[in-house]
C-alpha positions in Angstrom: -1.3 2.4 20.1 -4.7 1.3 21.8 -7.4 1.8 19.4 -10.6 2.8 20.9 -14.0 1.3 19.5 -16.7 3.9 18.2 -19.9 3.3 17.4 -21.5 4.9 14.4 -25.6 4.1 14.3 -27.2 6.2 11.5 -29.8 4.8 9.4 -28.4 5.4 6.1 -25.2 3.6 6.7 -26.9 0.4 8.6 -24.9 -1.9 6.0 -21.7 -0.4 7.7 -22.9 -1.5 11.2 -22.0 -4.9 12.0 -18.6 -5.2 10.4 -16.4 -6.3 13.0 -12.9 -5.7 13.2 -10.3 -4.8 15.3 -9.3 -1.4 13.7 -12.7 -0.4 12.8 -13.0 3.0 13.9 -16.4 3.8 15.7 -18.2 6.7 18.1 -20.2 5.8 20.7 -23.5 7.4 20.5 -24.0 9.3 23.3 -20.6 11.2 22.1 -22.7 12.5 19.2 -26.2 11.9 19.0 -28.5 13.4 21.4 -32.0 12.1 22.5 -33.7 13.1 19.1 -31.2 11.4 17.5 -29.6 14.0 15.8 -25.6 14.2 15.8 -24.8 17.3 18.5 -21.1 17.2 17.7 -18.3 14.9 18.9 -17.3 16.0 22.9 -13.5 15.4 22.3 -12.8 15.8 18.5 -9.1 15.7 19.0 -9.3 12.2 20.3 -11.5 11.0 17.8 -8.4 12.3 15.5 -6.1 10.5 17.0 -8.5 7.6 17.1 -9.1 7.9 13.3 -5.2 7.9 12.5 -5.4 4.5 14.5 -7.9 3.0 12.7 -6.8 3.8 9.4 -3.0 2.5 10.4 -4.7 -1.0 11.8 -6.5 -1.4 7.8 -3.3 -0.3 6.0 -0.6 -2.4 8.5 -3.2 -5.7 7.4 -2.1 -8.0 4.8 -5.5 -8.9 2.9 -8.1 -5.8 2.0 -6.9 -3.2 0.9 -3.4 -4.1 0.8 -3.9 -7.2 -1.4 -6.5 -5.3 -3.9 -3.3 -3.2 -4.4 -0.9 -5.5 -4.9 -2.1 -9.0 -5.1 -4.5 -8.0 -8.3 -1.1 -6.8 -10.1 1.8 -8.6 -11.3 4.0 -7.8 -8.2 2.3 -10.4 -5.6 0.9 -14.1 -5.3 -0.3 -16.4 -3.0 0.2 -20.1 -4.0 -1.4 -22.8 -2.0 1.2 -25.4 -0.9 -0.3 -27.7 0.6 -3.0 -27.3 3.4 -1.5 -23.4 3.4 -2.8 -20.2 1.8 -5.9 -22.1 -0.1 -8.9 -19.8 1.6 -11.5 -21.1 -0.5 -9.5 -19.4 -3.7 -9.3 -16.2 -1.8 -6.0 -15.5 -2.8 -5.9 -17.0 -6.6 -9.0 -15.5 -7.8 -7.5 -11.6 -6.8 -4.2 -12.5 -9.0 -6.1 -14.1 -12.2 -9.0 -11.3 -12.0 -11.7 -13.8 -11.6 -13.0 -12.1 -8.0 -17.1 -12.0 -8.0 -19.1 -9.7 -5.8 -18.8 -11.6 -2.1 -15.0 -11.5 -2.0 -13.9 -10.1 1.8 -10.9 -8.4 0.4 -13.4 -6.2 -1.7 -16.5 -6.0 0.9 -14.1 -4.4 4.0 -11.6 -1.9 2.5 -15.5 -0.1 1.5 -16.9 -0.1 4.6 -13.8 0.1 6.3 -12.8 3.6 4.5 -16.5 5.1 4.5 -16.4 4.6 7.7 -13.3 6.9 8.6 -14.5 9.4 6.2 -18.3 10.1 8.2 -16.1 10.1 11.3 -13.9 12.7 10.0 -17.1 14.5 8.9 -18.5 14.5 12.2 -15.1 15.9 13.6 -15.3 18.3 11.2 -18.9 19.5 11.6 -19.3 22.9 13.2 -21.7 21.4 16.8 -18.1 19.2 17.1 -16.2 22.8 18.1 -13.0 20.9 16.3 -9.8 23.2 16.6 -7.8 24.3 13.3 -5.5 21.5 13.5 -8.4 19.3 14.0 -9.7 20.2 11.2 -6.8 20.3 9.0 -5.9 16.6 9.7 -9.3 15.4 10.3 -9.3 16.9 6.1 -6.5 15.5 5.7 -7.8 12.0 6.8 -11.2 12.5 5.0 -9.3 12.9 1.6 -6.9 9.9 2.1 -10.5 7.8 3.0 -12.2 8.9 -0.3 -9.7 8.8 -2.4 -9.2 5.1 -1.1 -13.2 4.5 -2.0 -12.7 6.5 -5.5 -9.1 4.6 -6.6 -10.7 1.3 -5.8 -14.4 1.4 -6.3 -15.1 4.5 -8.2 -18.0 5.8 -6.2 -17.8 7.5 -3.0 -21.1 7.7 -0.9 -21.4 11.0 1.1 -23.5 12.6 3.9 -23.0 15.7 5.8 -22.6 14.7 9.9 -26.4 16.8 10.6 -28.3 15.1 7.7 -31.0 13.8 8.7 -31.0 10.0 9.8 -33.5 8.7 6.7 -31.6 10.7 4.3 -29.2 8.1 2.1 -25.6 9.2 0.9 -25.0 11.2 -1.9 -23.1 9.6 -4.1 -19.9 11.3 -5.9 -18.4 10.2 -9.1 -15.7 11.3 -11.1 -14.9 14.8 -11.1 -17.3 15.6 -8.3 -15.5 13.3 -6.5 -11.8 14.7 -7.0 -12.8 18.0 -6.6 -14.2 17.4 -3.0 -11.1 15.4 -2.1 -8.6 18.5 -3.6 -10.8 20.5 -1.5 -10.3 19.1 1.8 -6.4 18.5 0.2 -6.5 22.4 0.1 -7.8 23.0 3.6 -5.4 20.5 5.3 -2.3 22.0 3.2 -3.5 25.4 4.6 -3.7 24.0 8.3 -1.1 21.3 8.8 1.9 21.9 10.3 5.5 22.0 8.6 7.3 18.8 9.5 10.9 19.0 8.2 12.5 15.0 6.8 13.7 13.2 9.3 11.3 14.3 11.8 11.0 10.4 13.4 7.2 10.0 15.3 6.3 13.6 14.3 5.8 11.9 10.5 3.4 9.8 12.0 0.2 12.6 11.9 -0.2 14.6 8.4 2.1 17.4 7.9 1.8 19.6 4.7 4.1 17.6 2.7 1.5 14.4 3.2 -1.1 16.8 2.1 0.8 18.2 -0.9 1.9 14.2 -1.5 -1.5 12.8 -1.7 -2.9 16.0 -4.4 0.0 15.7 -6.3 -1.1 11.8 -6.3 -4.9 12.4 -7.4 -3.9 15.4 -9.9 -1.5 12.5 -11.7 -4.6 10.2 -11.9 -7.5 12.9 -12.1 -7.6 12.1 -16.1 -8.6 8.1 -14.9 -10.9 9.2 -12.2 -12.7 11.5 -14.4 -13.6 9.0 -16.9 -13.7 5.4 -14.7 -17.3 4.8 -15.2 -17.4 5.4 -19.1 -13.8 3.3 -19.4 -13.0 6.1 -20.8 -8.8 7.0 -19.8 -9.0 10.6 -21.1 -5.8 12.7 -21.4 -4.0 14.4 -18.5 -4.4 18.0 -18.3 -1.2 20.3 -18.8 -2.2 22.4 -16.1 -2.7 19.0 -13.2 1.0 18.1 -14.3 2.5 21.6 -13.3 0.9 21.4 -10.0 2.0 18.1 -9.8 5.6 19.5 -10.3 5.2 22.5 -8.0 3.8 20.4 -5.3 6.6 18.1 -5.5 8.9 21.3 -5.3 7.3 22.7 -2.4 8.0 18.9 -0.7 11.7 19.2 -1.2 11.4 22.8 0.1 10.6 20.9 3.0 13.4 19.1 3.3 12.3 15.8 1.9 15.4 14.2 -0.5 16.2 10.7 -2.3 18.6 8.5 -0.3 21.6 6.5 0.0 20.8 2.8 1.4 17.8 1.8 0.0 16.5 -0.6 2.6 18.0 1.5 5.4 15.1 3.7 4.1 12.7 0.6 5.8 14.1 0.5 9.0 12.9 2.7 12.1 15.5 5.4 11.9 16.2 8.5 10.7 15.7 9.0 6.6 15.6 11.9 4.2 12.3 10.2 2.4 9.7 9.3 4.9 6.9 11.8 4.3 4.3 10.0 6.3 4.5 6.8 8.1 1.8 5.0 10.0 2.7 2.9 13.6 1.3 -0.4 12.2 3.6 -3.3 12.7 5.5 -4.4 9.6 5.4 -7.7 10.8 2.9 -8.8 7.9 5.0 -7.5 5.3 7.8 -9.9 6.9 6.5 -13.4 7.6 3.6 -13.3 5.1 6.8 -14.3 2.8 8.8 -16.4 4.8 9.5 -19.9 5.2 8.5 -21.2 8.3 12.3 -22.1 9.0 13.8 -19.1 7.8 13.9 -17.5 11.5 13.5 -18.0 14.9 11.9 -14.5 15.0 7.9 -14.7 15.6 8.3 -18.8 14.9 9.3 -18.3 11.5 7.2 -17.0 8.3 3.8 -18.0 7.2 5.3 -19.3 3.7 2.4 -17.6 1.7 3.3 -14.1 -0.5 5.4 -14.5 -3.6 6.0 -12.8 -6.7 6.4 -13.2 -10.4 9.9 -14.0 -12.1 8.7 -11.3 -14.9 8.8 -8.6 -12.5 12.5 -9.8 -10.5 13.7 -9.5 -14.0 12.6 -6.3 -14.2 16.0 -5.2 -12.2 19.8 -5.6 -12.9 21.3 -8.8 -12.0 21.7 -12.4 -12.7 18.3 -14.1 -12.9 18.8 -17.3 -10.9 20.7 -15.9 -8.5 20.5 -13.5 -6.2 23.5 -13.5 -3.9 25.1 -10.7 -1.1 28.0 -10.4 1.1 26.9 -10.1 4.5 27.2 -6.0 4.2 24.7 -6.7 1.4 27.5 -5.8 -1.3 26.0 -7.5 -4.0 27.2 -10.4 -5.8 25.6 -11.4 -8.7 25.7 -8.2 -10.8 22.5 -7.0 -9.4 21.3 -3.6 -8.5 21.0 -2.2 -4.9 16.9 -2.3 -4.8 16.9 -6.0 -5.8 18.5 -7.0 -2.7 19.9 -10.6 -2.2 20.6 -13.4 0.3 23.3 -13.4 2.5 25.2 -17.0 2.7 25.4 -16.2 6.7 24.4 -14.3 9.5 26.2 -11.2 11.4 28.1 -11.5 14.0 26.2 -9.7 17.1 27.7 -6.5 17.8 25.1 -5.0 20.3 24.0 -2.1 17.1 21.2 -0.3 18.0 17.5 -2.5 16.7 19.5 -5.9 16.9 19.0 -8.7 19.0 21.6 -11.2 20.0 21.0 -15.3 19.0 23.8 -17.4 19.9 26.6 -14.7 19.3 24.5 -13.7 16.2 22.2 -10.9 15.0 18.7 -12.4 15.2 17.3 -12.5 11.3 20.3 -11.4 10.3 20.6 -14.7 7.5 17.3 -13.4 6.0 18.1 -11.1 2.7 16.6 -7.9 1.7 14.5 -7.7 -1.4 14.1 -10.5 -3.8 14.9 -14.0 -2.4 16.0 -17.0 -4.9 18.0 -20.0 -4.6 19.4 -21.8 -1.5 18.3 -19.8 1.8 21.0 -19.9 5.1 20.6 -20.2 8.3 22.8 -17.9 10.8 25.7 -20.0 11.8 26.1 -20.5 7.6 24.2 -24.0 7.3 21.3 -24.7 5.1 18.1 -24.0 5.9 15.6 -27.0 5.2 12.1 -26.9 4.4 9.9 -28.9 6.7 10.0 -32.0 4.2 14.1 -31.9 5.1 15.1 -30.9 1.5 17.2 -28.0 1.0 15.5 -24.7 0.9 15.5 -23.4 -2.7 13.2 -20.6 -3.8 12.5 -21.3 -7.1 11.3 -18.7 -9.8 8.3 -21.0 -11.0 4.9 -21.9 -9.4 4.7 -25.5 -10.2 2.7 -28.6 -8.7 3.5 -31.8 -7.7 3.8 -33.0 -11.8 5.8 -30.1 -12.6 2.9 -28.2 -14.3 2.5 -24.6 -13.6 0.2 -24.1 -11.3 -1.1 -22.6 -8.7 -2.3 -25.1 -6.5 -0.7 -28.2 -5.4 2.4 -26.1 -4.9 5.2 -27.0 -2.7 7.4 -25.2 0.4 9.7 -23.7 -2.2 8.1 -22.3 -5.2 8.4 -19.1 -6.1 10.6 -15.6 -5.6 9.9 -14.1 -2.2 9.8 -10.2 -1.7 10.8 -8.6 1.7 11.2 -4.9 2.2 11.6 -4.8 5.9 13.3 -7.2 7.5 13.6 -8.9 10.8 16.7 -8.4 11.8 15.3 -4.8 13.1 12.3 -6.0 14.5 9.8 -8.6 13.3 6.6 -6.2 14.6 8.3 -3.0 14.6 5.4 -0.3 13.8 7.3 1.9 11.5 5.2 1.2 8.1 5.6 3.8 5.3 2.6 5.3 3.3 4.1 8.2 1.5 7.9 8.9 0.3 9.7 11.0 -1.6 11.4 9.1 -4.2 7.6 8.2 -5.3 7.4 12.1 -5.3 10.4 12.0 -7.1 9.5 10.1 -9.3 5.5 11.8 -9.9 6.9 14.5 -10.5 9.1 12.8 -13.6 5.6 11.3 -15.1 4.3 14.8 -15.0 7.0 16.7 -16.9 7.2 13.4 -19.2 2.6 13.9 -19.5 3.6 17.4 -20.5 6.1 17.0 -23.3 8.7 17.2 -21.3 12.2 14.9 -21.0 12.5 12.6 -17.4 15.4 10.8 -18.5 17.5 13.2 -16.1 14.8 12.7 -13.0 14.7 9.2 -13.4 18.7 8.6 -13.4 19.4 10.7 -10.6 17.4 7.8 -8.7 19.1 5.0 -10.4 22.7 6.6 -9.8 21.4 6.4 -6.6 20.5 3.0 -6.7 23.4 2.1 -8.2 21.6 0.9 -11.7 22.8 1.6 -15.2 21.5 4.9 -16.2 18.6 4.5 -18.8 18.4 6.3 -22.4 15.7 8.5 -23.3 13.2 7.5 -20.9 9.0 6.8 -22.4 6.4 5.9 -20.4 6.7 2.0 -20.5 10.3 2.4 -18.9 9.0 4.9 -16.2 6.8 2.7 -15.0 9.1 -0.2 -15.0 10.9 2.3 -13.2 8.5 3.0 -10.8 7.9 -1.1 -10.0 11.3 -1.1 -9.1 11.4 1.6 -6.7 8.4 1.2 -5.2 7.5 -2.8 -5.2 5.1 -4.0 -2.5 4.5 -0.7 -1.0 0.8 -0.6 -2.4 0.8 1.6 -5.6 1.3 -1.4 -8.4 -2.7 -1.3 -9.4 -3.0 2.4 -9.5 0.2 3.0 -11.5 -0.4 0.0 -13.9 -3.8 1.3 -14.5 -2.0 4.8 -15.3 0.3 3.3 -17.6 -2.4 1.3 -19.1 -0.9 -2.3 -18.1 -3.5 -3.0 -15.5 -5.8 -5.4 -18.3 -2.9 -7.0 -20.3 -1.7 -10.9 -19.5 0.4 -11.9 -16.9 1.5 -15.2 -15.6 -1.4 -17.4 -14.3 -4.1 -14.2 -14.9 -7.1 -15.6 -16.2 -7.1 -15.4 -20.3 -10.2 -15.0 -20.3 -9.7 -11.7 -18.2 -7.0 -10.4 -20.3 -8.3 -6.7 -21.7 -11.3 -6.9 -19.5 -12.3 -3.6 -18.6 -14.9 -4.5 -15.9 -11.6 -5.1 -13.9 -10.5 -1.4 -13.6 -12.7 -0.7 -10.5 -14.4 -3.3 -7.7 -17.9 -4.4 -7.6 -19.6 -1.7 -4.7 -20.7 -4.7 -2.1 -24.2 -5.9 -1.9 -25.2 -4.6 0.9 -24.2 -1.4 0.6 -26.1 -1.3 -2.8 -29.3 -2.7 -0.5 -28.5 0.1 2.0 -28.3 3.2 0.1 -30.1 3.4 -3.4 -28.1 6.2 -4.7 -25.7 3.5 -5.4 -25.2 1.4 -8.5 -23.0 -1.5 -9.7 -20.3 -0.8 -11.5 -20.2 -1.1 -15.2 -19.7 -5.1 -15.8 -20.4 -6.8 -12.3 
């Protein structure tokens, strides 16, 4: 999709001007604001819609922002530097071990990237824009998505209506001010977006009410943090959130939406039962950022950068050094079906529809699925090498050239790589999921489980699926394990750790000195936005 370039110029958001990049959203000027400078309304709100679903997929397809304050500040992900790679001045490190500081460019863009899409989606929405009802249903729908972004990660959303007047700065809104604008725009999409039934293919691309009823289930489950994120305060989630959580859920599977057999099949650009909104970014970061530079012809390889911890790969079934799969993926080593494994060859190349021949072989068809350990294969059954001409091992530890752990100094084949789509389907198709149902599924367990209720049931209908051992009586700690399993790398480990309370305790190579730090909970608000707009102030800590 070709994402136009709009131009926002109004005074009270001059630190948002200036920030280049290529999915930045902007209007020009003479679409809104007339020769007094006031905003007269967007000529062709529908395209600036469409324009805003662009933008938004562009910052959630990217591998650093947003994406890494997500995942990289958790347990899940880490970036190593081997060598000359991945050692951005620290970038990388100092997100894992909690010791970012206030000019980090992971923390400065997802803020004025996402403020940005919400005042669009205001001036869409404003009355002189003439927007239609779907308009303004998914232009609410976007809005919501954008604050909540700001509220999850920074705990301060700054505000201004589209006709303010240009000296005016943003109101600011905190806690429940805050999530009760965002379930208000939640209520007016729901109201206005259209029913899209599972398996709809591009249709799930725009909001449909089940995204709507997705994303308030998602802040009613956390409205007891957001509440509360400036005192450090957790509070206590209210009975009456969790039974909206569960009927919102409901009304989702009224729509269709169901848990599914073939987990990674799930990843692919087909057809699936639990795709409730997917945005046409291609998953071609989520592929290479992990791989070695030899593991595939595809797109020259990987980038040999995004790993993860041997804690949370033996947080599934299986054996823990190994990882191995047929070539059908049956698995080998006693693991369960969502930790994947490598295949010791590739597939023969049978013309199946996504699949690209190589030499009588389907292209990336050596790489595995999931959780990647031990000796990786090239098609025709050989070894891969790293570039050094050693057998290529991924190893469970981050070590350095003395064997020490570390995180620096690191060589081609430390640690467990994670993949969740996978090249043999396309290397840059744009098919990357935001919302799914098991993650509904799976809310809606928590909030029976936050109301006294039992989710052992809930939770092993998925893991029947998934074909893992059924669990006993299921607490909290185990439905979040639960919930790392399912859902790994697809961007919710930082707000469900902070849920579960797990978000401050230790983890391998996280600063000690960070452990149980509460400033860590939210992101510093950037400098210059705190220069721009006064109503603004740092969070507690920074």
């Amino acid at each position: 999709m070709k994402r136009n370039q709009i131009k926002i110029y109004l005074l009270s958001f001059a630190a948002l001007v200036g920030a280049s990049s290529c999915t930045d959203l902007e209007v020009e000027l003479d679409d809104a604001v007339g020769g007094t400078g006031e905003f007269e309304g967007l000529a062709d709100p529908a395209s600036a819609v469409t324009q805003l679903y662009g933008s938004i997929s562009g910052q959630l397809g990217d591998q650093a922002n947003v994406y890494a304050m997500r995942e990289v500040t958790t347990d899940a992900l880490l970036i190593p530097t081997r060598g000359a790679d991945w050692g951005d001045n620290g970038r990388w490190r100092k997100l894992h071990q909690h010791e970012w500081g206030l000019q980090e460019t992971d923390i400065l863009t997802p803020f004025e990237q996402f403020n940005q899409n919400q005042l669009v989606a205001t001036q869409i929405l404003d009355p002189l824009s003439s927007p239609t009802p779907l308009d303004v249903a998914e232009a609410s729908f976007l809005r919501a998505y954008s604050m909540w972004t700001i509220l999850d990660l920074y705990g301060q959303v700054p505000f201004r209506e589209a006709t303010a007047p240009l000296n005016d700065f943003p109101t600011v809104l905190t806690g429940a001010e805050a999530v009760n604008f965002i379930l208000a725009d939640l209520d007016t999409a729901i109201q206005g977006l259209p029913t899209v039934a599972a398996g709809a293919g591009d249709d799930l691309e725009r909001a449909s009410k089940a995204a709507a009823r997705f994303l308030r289930a998602k802040v009613l489950l956390n409205r007891h943090i957001y509440d509360n994120q400036l005192t450090g305060g957790g509070g206590t989630p209210n009975p009456a959130d969790m039974a909206e959580v569960i009927s919102l859920v409901d009304a989702i599977t009224g729509d269709g939406f169901a848990l599914q057999q073939g987990y990674f099949e799930i990843f692919q650009n087909s057809t699936d039962s639990e795709t409730i909104w997917f945005t046409p970014a291609a998953v071609g970061n989520r592929i290479f950022n992990t791989l070695h530079y030899n593991s595939t012809s595809i797109g020259g390889g990987g980038w040999n950068g995004f790993s993860t911890l041997a804690e949370y790969y033996d947080l599934f079934e299986g054996d823990p050094n190994s990882n191995a799969v047929e070539t059908d993926l049956t698995p080998l080593d006693g693991q369960e079906e969502r930790r994947g494994g490598v295949p010791s060859e590739g597939l023969p190349f049978t013309d199946r529809e996504g699949t690209e021949d190589e030499d009588g072989f389907e292209v990336g068809s050596n790489v595995g699925f999931g959780f990647l350990i031990g000796q990786q294969y090239n098609l025709d059954g050989s070894a891969v090498n790293d570039r050094q001409g050693a057998p290529l091992q991924f190893s469970r530890e981050f070590v350095d050239g003395t064997g020490a752990p570390n995180l620096i100094s690191n060589n081609e084949q430390t640690g467990i790589r994670v993949i969740k789509y996978n090249p043999r389907f396309g290397g840059f198709t744009g098919h990357s999921i935001q919302f799914r149902y098991a993650d509904a599924h799976l809310m809606r367990a928590e909030a029976m489980l936050r109301s006294g209720g039992n989710a052992t049931a809930m939770v092993n209908e998925l893991r029947t699926i998934r074909g893992a051992a059924p669990l006993g009586d299921v607490n909290e700690a185990e439905l979040a394990d639960e919930r790392a399993r399912e859902l790994f790398v697809e961007g919710w480990r930082r707000n469900d750790m902070i849920r579960f309370g797990q978000y401050l305790r230790g983890w391998e190579f996280k600063s000690s000195a960070e452990t149980g730090n509460a400033t860590r909970l939210l992101f510093p608000i950037p400098l210059p936005q705190l220069l721009a707009n006064p109503n603004l102030t740092q969070n507690p800590g920074y």
